[in-house]
N, C-alpha and C positions, 0 to 999 in steps of 0.2 A: 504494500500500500504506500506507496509516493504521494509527497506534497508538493504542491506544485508553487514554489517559495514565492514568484512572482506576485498569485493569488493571496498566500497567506500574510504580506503585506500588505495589500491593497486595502485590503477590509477592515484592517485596524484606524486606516485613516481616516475614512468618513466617519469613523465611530470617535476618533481623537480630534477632528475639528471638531464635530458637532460637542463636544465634552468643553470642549476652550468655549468656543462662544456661547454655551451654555453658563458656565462659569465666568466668563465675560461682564453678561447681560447681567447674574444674579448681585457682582458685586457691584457694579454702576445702578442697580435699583440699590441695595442695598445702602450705599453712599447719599442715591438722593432721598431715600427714605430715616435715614440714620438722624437721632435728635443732633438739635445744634447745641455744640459744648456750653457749657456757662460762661466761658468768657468770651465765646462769640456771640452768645445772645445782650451782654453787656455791652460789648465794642457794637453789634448792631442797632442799639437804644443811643449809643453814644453818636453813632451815623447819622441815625434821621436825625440828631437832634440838631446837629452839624449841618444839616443837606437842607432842614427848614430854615435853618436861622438865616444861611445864605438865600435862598428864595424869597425870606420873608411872609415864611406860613405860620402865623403865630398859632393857629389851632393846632397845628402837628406837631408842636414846639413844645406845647402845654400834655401834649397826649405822651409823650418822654419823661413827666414827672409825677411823683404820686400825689396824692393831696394827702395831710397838708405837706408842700414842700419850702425850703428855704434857700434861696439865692443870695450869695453877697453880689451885689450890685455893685458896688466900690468898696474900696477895703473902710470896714468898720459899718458897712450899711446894707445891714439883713433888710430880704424882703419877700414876702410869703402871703398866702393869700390868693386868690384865681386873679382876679381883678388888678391888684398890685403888680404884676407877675404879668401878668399881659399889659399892663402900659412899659413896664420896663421893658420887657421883649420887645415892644413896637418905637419907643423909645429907642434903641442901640439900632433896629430895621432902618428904620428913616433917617440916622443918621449917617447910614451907609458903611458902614465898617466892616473891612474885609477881613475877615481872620485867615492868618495861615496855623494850618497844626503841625504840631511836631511827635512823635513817637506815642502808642499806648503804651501802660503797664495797668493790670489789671491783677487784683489779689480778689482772691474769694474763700468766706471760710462763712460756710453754712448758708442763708439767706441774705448774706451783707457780702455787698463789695464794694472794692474802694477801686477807682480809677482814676491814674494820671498820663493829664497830657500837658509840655506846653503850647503857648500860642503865642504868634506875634501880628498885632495888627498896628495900623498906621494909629499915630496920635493928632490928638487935633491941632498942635504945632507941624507935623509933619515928620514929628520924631518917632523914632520905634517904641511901642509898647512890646512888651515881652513879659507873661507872668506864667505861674505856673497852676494848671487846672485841676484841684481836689474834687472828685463827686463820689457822694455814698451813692449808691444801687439798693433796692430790696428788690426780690424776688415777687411778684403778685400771686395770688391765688392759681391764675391761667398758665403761670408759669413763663411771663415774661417778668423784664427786668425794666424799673422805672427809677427814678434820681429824686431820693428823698432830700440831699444837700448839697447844693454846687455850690465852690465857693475859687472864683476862676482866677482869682488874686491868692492862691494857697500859701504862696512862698514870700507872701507879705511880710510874713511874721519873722524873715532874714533881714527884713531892708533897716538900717541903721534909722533908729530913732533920738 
């Protein structure tokens, strides 16, 4: 009884592609089905919030924070409240201020994260603003992440008094 070795490789192939692109397929659904880490769903809360501000949507701007949330406005000027919180947002909008970002770091330990970034946007002399951006994160019930305290001036608390 002869094998006829031509045949006996042949068969294995259609059986070894269809096996790859099977296994292929499973892990690219698998990837787009796959939850998103915690610290990408943070850096993603941190995006929109970033991608309205430059637009100038103060509703999606507001939809990034929990209630109640607290802003420092300028160093030493909390502000909190729906209403407060959206004239300031509309506020810094209309003045037209570009921010540029620089690097995330994101720490998470449990339902709280802390995320830094800095930023540098033009000053109203024309000089560089440059500070550095604290925000707590909590986690929501739905299992997104919202900005109970920004405080974008974080590294204030270095500048010589």
């Amino acid at each position: 009884m002869g094998v006829n070795k031509k045949e006996g490789l042949m068969r294995p192939l259609p059986f070894a592609a269809a096996l790859v692109v099977a296994m292929t397929t499973a892990l690219t659904q698998a990837e787009e089905n796959a939850p998103m880490s915690d610290e990408s769903a943070v850096l993603q809360t941190i995006q929109t919030m970033t991608d309205a501000f430059a637009q100038g949507d103060i509703d999606r701007i507001m939809s990034t924070y929990a209630a109640p949330a607290i802003v420092i406005a300028a160093p030493g000027q909390p502000v909190t409240g729906d209403a407060s919180l959206r004239a300031m947002f509309a506020d810094f909008v209309a003045a037209g201020v570009n921010f540029t970002y620089g690097t995330h770091e994101v720490v998470i330990s449990g339902e709280t994260a802390l995320h830094l970034m800095p930023w540098e946007a033009p000053g109203p002399d024309n000089s560089k603003m440059r500070a550095l951006s604290v925000a707590v994160l909590q986690r929501q019930e739905d299992g997104t992440w919202k900005i109970v305290i920004d405080h974008p001036f974080g590294d204030g608390v270095l500048a010589p008094r």
